[in-house]
Structures are given as structure tokens and as C-alpha cells.
C-alpha positions as YAML, in Angstrom:
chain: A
units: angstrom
residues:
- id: 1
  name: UNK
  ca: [-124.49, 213.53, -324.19]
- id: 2
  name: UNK
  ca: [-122.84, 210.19, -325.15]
- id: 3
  name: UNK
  ca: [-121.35, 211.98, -328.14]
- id: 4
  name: UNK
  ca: [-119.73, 214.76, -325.47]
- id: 5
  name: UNK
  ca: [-118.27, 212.00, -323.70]
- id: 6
  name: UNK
  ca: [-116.73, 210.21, -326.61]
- id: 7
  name: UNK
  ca: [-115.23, 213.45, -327.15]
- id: 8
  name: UNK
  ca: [-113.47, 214.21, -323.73]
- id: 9
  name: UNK
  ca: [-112.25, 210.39, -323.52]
- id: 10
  name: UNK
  ca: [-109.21, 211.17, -325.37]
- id: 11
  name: UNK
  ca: [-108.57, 214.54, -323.56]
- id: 12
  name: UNK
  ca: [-108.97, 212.98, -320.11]
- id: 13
  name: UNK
  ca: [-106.38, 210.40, -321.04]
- id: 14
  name: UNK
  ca: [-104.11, 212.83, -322.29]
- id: 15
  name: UNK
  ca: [-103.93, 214.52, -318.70]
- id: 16
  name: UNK
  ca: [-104.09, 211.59, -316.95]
- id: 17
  name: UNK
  ca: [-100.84, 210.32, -318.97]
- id: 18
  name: UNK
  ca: [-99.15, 213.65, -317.91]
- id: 19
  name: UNK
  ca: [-100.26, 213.27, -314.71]
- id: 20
  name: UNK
  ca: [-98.72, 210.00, -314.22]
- id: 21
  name: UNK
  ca: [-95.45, 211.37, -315.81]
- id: 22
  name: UNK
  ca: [-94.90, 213.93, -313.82]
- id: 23
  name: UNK
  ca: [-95.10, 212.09, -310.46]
- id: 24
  name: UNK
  ca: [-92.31, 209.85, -311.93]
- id: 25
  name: UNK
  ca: [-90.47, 212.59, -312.98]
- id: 26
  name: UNK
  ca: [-90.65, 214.56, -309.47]
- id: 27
  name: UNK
  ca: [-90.80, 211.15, -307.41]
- id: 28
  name: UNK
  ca: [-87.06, 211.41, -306.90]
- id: 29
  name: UNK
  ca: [-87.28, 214.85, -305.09]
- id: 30
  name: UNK
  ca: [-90.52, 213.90, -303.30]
- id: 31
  name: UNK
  ca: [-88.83, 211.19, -301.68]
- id: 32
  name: UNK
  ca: [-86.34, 213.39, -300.16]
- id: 33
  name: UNK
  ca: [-88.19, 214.72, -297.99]
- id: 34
  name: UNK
  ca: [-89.14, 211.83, -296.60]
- id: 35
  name: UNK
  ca: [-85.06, 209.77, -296.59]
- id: 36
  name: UNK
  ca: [-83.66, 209.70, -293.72]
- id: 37
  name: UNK
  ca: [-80.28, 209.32, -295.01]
- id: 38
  name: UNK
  ca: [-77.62, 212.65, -293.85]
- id: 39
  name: UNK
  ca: [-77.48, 215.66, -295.92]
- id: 40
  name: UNK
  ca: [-74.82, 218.20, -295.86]
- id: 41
  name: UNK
  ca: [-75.93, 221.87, -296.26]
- id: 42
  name: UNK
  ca: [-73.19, 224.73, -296.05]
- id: 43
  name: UNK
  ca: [-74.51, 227.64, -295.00]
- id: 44
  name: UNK
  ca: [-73.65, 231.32, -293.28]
- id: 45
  name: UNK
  ca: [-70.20, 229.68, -292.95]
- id: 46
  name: UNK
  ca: [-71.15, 226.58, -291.29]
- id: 47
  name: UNK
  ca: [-71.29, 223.05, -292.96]
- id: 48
  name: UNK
  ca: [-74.49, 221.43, -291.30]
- id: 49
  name: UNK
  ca: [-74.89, 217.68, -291.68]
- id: 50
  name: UNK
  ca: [-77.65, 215.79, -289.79]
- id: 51
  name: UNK
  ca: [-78.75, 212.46, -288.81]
- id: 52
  name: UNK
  ca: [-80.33, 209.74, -286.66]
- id: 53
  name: UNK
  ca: [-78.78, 207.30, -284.12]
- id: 54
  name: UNK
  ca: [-80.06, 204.40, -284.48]
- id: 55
  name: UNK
  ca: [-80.80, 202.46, -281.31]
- id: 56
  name: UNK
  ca: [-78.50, 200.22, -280.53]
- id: 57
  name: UNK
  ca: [-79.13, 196.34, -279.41]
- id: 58
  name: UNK
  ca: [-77.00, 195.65, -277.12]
- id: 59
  name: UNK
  ca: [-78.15, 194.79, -273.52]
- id: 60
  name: UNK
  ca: [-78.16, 197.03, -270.61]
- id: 61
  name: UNK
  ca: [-77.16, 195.79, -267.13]
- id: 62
  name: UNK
  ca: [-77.35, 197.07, -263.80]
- id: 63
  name: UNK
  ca: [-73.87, 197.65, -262.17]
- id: 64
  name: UNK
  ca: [-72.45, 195.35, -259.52]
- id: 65
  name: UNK
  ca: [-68.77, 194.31, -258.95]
- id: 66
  name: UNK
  ca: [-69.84, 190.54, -260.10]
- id: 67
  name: UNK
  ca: [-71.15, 191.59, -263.57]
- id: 68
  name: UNK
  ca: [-70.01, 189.78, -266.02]
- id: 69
  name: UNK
  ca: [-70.97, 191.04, -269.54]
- id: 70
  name: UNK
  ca: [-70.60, 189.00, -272.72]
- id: 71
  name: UNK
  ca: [-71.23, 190.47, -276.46]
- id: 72
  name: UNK
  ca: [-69.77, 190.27, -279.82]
- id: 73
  name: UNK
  ca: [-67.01, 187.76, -279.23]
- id: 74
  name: UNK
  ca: [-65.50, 189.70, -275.98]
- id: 75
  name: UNK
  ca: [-66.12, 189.80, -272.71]
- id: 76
  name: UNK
  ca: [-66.05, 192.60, -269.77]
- id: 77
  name: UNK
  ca: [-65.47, 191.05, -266.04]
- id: 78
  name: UNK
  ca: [-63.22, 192.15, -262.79]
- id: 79
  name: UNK
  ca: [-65.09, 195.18, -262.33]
- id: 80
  name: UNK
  ca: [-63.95, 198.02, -259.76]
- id: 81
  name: UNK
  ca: [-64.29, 201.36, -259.22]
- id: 82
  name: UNK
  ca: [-62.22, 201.87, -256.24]
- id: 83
  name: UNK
  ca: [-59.46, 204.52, -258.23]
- id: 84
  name: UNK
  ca: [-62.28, 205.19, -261.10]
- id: 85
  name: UNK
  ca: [-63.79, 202.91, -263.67]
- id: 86
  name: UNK
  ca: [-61.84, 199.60, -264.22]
- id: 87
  name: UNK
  ca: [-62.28, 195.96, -266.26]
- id: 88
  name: UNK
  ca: [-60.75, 193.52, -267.97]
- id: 89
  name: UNK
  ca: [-61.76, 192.79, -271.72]
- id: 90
  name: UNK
  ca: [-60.92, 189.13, -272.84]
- id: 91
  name: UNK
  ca: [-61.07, 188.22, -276.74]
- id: 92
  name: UNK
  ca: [-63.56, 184.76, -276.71]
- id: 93
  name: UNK
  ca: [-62.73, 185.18, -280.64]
- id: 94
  name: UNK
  ca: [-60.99, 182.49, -282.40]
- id: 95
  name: UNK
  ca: [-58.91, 185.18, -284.23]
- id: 96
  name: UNK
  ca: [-56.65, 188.13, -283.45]
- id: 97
  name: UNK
  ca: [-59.17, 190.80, -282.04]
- id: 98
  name: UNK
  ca: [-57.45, 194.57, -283.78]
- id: 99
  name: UNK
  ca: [-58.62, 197.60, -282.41]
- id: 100
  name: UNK
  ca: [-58.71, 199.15, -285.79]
- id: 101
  name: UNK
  ca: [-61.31, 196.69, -287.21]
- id: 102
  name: UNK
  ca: [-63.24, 196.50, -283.88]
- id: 103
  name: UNK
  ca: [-64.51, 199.97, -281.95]
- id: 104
  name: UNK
  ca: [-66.21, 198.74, -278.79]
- id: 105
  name: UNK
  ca: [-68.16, 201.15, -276.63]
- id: 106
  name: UNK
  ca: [-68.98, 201.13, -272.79]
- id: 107
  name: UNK
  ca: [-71.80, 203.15, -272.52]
- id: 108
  name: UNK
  ca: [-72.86, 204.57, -269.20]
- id: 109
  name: UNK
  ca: [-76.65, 205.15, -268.21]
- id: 110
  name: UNK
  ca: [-77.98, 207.09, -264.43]
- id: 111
  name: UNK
  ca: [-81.38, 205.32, -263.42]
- id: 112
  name: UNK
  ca: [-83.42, 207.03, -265.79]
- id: 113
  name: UNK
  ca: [-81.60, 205.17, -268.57]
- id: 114
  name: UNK
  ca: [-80.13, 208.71, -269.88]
- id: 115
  name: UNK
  ca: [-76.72, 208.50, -271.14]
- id: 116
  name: UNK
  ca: [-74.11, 209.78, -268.65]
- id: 117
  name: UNK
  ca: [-70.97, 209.23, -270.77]
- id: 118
  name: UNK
  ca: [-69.47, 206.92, -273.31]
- id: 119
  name: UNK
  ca: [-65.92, 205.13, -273.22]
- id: 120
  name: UNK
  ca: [-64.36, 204.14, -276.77]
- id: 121
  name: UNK
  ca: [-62.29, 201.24, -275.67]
- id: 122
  name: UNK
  ca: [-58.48, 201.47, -277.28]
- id: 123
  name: UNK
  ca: [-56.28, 198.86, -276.92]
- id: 124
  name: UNK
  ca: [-52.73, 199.29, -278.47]
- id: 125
  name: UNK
  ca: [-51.79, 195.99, -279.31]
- id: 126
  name: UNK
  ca: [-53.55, 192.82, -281.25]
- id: 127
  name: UNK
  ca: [-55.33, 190.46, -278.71]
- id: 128
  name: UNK
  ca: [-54.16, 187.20, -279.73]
- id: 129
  name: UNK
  ca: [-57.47, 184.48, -278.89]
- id: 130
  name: UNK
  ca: [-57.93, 184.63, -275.11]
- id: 131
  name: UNK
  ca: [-55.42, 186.97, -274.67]
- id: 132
  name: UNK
  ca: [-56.76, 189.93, -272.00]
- id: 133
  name: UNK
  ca: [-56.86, 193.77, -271.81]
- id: 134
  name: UNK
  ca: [-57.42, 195.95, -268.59]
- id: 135
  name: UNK
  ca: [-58.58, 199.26, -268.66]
- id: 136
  name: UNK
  ca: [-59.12, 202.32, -265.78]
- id: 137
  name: UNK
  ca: [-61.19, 205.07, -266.64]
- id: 138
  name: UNK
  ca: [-61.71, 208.37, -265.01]
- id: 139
  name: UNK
  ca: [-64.61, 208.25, -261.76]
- id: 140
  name: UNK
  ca: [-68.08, 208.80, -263.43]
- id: 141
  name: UNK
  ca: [-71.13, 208.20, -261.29]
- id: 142
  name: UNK
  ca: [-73.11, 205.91, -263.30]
- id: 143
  name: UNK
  ca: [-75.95, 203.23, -262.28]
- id: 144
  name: UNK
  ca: [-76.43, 200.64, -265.54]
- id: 145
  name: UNK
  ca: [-73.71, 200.05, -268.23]
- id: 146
  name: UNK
  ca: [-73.75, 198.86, -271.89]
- id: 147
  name: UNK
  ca: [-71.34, 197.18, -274.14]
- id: 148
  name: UNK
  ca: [-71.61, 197.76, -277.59]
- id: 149
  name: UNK
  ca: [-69.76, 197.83, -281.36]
- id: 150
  name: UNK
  ca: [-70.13, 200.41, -283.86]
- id: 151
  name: UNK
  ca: [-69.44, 201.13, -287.32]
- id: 152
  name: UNK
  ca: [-69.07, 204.26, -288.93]
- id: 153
  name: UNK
  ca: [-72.87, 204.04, -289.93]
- id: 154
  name: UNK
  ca: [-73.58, 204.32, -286.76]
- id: 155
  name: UNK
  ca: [-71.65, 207.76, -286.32]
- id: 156
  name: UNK
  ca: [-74.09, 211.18, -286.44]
- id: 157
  name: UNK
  ca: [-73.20, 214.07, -288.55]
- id: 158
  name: UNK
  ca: [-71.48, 216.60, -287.03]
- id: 159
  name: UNK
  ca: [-72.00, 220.59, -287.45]
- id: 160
  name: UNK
  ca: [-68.33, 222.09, -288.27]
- id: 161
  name: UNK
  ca: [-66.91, 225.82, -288.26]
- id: 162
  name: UNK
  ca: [-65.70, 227.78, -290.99]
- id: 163
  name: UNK
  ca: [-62.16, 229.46, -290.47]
- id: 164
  name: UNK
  ca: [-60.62, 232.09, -292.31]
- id: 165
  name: UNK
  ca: [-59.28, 230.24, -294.73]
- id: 166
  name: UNK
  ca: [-62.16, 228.37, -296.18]
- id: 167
  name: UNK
  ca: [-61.22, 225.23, -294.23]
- id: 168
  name: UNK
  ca: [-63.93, 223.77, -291.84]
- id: 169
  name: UNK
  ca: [-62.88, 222.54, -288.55]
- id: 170
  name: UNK
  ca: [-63.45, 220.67, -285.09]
- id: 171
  name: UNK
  ca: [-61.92, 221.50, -281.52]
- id: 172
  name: UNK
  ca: [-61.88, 219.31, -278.74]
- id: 173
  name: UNK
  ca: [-60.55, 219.92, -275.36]
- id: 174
  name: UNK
  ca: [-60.34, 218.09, -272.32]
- id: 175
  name: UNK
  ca: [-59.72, 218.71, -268.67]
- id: 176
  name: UNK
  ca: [-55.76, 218.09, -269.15]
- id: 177
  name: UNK
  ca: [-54.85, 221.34, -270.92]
- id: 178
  name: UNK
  ca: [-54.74, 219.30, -274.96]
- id: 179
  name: UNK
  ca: [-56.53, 220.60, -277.66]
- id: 180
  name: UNK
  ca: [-56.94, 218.60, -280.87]
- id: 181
  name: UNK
  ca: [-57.88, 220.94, -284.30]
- id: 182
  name: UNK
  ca: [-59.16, 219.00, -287.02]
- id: 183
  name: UNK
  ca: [-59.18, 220.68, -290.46]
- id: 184
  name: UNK
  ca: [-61.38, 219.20, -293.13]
- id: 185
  name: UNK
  ca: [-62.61, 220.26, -296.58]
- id: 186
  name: UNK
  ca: [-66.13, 221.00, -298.06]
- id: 187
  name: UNK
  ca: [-66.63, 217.57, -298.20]
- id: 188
  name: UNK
  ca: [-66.16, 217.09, -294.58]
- id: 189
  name: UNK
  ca: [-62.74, 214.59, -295.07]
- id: 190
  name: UNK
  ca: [-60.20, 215.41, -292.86]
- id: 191
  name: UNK
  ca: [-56.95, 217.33, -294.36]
- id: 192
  name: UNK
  ca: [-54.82, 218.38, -291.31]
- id: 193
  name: UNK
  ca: [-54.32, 218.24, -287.12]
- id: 194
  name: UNK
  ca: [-52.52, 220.75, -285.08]
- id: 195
  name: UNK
  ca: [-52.04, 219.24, -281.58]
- id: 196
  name: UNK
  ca: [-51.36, 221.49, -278.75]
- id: 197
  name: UNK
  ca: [-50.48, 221.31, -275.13]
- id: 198
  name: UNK
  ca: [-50.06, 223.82, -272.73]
- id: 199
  name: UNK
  ca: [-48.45, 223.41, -268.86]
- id: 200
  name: UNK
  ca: [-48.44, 225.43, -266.08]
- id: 201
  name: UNK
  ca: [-44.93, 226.83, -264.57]
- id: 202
  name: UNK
  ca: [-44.18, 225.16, -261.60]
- id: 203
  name: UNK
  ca: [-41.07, 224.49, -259.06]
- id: 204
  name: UNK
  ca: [-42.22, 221.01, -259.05]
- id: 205
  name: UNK
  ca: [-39.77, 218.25, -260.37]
- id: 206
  name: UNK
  ca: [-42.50, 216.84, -262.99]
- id: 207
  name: UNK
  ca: [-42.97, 220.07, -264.53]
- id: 208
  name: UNK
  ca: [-38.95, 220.15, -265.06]
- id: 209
  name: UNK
  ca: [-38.73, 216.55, -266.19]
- id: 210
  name: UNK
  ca: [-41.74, 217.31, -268.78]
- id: 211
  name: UNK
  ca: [-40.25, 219.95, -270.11]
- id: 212
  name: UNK
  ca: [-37.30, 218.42, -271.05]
- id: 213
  name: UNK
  ca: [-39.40, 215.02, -272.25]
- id: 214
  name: UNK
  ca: [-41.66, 217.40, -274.37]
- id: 215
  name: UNK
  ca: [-38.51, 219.55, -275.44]
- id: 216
  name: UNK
  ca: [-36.96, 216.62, -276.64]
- id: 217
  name: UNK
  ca: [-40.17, 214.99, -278.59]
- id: 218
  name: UNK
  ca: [-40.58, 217.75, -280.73]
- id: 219
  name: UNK
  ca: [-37.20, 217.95, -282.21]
- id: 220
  name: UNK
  ca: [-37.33, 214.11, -282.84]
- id: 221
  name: UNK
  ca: [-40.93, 214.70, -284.63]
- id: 222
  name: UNK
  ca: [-39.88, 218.10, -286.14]
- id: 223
  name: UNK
  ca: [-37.68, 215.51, -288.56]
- id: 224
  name: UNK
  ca: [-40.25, 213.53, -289.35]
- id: 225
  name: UNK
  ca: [-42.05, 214.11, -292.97]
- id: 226
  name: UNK
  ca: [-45.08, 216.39, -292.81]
- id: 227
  name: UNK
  ca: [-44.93, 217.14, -288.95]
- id: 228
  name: UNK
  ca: [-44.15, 220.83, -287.90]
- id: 229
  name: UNK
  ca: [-43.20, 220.52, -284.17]
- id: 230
  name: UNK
  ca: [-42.20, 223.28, -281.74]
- id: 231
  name: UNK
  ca: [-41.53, 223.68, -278.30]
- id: 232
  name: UNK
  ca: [-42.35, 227.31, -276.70]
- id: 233
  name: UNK
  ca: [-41.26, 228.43, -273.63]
- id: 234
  name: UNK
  ca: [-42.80, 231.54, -271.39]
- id: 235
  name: UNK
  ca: [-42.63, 232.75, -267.75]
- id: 236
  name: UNK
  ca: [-46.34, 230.99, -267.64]
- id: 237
  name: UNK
  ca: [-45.76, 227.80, -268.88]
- id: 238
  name: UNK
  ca: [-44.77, 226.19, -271.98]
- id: 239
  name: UNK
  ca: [-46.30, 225.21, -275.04]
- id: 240
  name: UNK
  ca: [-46.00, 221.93, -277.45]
- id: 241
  name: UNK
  ca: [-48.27, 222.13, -280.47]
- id: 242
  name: UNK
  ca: [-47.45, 219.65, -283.34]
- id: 243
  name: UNK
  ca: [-49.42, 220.29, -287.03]
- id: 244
  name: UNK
  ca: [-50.17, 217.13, -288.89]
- id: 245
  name: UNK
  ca: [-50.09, 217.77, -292.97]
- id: 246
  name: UNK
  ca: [-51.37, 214.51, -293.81]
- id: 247
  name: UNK
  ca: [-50.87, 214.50, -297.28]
- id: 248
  name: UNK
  ca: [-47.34, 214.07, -296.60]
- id: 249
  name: UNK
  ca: [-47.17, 212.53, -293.01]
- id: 250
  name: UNK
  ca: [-45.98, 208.97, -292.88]
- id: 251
  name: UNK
  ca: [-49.21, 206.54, -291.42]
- id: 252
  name: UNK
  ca: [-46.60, 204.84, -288.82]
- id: 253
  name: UNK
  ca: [-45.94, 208.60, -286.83]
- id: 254
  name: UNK
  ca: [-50.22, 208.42, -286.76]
- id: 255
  name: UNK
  ca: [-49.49, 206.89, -283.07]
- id: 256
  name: UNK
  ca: [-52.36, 207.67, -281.29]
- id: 257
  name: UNK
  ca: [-56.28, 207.34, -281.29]
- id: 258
  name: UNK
  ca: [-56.59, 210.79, -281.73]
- id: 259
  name: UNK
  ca: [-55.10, 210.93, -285.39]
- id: 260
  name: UNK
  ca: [-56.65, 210.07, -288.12]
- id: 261
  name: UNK
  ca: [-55.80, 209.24, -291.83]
- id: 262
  name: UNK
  ca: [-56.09, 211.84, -294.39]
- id: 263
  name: UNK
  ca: [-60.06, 212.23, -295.64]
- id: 264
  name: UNK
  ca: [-61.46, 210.51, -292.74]
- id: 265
  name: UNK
  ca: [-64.93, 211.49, -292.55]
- id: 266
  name: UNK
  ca: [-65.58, 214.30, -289.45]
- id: 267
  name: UNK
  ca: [-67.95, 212.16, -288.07]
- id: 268
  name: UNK
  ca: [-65.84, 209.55, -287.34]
- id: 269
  name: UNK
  ca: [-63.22, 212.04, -285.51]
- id: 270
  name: UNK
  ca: [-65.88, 213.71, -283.47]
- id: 271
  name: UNK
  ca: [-67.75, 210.49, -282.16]
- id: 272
  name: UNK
  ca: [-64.23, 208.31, -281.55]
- id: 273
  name: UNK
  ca: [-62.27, 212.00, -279.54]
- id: 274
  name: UNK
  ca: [-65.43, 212.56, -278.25]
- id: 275
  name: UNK
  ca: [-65.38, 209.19, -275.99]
- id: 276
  name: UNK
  ca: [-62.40, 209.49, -275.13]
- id: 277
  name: UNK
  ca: [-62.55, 212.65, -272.84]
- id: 278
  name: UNK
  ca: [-62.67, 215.54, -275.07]
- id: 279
  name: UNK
  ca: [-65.48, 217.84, -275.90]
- id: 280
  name: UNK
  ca: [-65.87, 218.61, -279.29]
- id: 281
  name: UNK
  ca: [-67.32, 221.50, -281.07]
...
């Protein structure tokens, strides 16, 4: 017996060893299952990317008129909802506060603490130290409110369509009659924007004086490198739609907080349009 066990020493070692190296070898994959980091899958035409949001740490308040809400450097005061959501933002930093380096969020909860809607906060200028900002929102019914800062980790993944011509893209609307189209490649980074608007027909003055305005915008930006602009008139309405190339499209005609850079990730584009009034999809 102690013979038959000298014997099967070595052999048990052997598999053992093998053992051990294939766990290292597979470990890798294993552990995949188990990341939580995003994965893009393409798939029956759609590009699929998932993720978690992480919860964020900022406080959450109950709304009054007298709230006062300090965070990050900034602060939120002069509340007033008598012609929708307004407040003043004042930079408490002892440096130039730039939209473009800074994305702050109002979020907006009911009494259940669900999320009712969320505000991306744009200013269009550099707040020198002190310096303060008002902004009106749309009326949202809304009991306790948030301030908080993101970062493009903090962004979900966002499912995109598959067009015709093997591009993927995003649509967002809003309530105003503007569409956005973003066009992005495989790897989800954004290549191209088509921008349209559509208005009504109408006797009314504005509708005159906007078509004229709009009329006029698009042959100024029909000049411009890498923006096709047109201006369409029907017994409906009339159409402005402006396409973005943004491999040739200078950065300064990229006006707006609903254009992006070329190869910006989709995720950013869906969560920044997204709070600002559009639903994306």
C-alpha cells in the first residue's frame, strides 16, 4: 500500500500543476463575467453597450424658495418657480469656472425620491470668481432637488441604431419641432450631425420674421467649411436642416451644447442632449 502511494505522488502532482495552470490561464475570461466595466456587443444591427450608474453623493434637499444649496465650489440660491424653474449659480471658486471643464447637474426627485427629470446646466461664457449665472427652466413638478458634477465616467452606455449605410446613430427630439441625428462609427465615436427644424405656416408676424432669420442663417453657414445648410420652403411650413461633417468643420462654428467634436463617445451626446430637453433614442 505505501509502495502504491509512492507511486501516484508524482501523478497527483502532475494534475494538480495543470490544474493550477489552467485557472491562470482562463482567470482572465472568468473574471469577465464578473467586471462590471461596459462592453459593447453589435448585434442584429444594433450596437448594445451597457453599464451601471453609480450613485451619486451629492445631497438631496427638500424644495423651498429659501434653499440655498452649496457643492463643488458653486452655489444655487434665488429660487422661483413662478414662470418655470429659475436660480442663480455663483462661482465660490478662486478660478475661472468653464462650462466645458465643469458639467453640473440639477437633478429633480417627486417624494418617493424617483427621478423626475435632470437639467445639464450650460452657461455660455467663463464665470470669472464670484461672478453669477441665472437660469429658467421649463415648469416641472418636482418635490426635492439635487446638485451634482459629472464626468464622463459617470455617463451609461447607450443602445444605438444601425442605418443603411453601416453608420450607427442617435435621434433626439424635443417638444419644439428640432431633431438632432448623431452618426457614429462601430466604435461608438461620433462622425457627423444633421440638425433639422421644421415650422408651421402661419399668418403670424414671427413665423415671417423666422423665416427670413432662418433663410438668412443658412446661406451664412452654407459657406462655412464642412456645413451643408439649406433652407426649404412648402405650403406647410418650412424646413432648416444643417449636416455637420466634422472631419472638416471648423471647432469655432461648434456653437452650441448640442454639437459635439468629432469621436466624442455616444454616451456623452446622449446623457448631455438628453438633459437638456430632448429624448433620445
Amino acid at each position: 500500500m505505501e509502495d502504491n502511494n509512492k507511486k501516484n505522488s508524482p501523478i497527483l502532482l502532475i494534475i494538480l500543476f495543470f490544474v493550477v495552470l489552467a485557472f491562470i490561464f482562463f482567470m482572465p475570461n472568468i473574471s469577465k463575467l464578473f467586471d462590471k466595466d461596459p462592453e459593447t456587443i453589435v448585434d442584429d444591427g444594433k450596437m448594445q453597450t451597457f453599464d451601471v450608474i453609480k450613485d451619486d453623493q451629492a445631497s438631496l434637499y427638500d424644495y423651498n424658495s429659501d434653499l440655498v444649496i452649496n457643492y463643488d465650489g458653486v452655489t444655487l440660491s434665488n429660487f422661483d418657480l413662478t414662470n418655470g424653474l429659475a436660480f442663480t449659480l455663483t462661482n465660490n471658486k478662486n478660478s475661472v469656472l468653464l462650462y466645458s471643464e465643469n458639467k453640473y447637474y440639477v437633478e429633480l426627485f417627486d417624494n418617493n425620491n424617483m427621478l423626475v427629470k435632470r437639467l445639464l446646466l450650460v452657461f455660455d461664457k467663463k464665470l470669472n470668481p464670484e461672478e453669477k449665472y441665472q437660469f429658467t427652466f421649463d415648469k416641472v413638478s418636482f418635490s426635492k432637488i439635487s446638485l451634482v458634477k459629472k464626468t464622463i465616467n459617470d455617463y451609461p452606455y447607450v443602445e444605438l441604431t444601425k442605418n443603411t449605410e453601416d453608420e450607427y446613430q442617435l435621434v433626439c427630439k424635443n417638444d419644439h419641432n428640432e431633431e438632432y441625428t448623431y452618426y457614429f462609427d462601430i466604435d461608438a465615436k461620433l462622425l457627423k450631425i444633421k440638425y433639422t427644424l421644421f415650422k408651421t405656416k402661419s399668418s403670424d408676424q414671427s413665423y415671417l420674421i423666422d423665416a427670413i432669420n432662418y433663410k438668412n442663417k443658412a446661406i451664412d453657414l452654407d459657406t462655412k467649411e464642412g456645413i451643408d445648410a439649406t433652407f426649404q420652403e412648402s405650403l406647410n411650413g418650412f424646413d432648416y436642416i444643417n449636416i455637420y461633417d466634422l472631419e472638416n468643420v471648423d471647432s469655432k462654428d461648434l456653437n452650441n451644447s448640442y454639437l459635439f467634436a468629432k469621436d466624442t463617445l455616444s454616451k456623452v451626446v446622449n446623457f448631455e442632449v438628453s438633459s437638456q430637453g430632448f429624448t433620445c433614442k
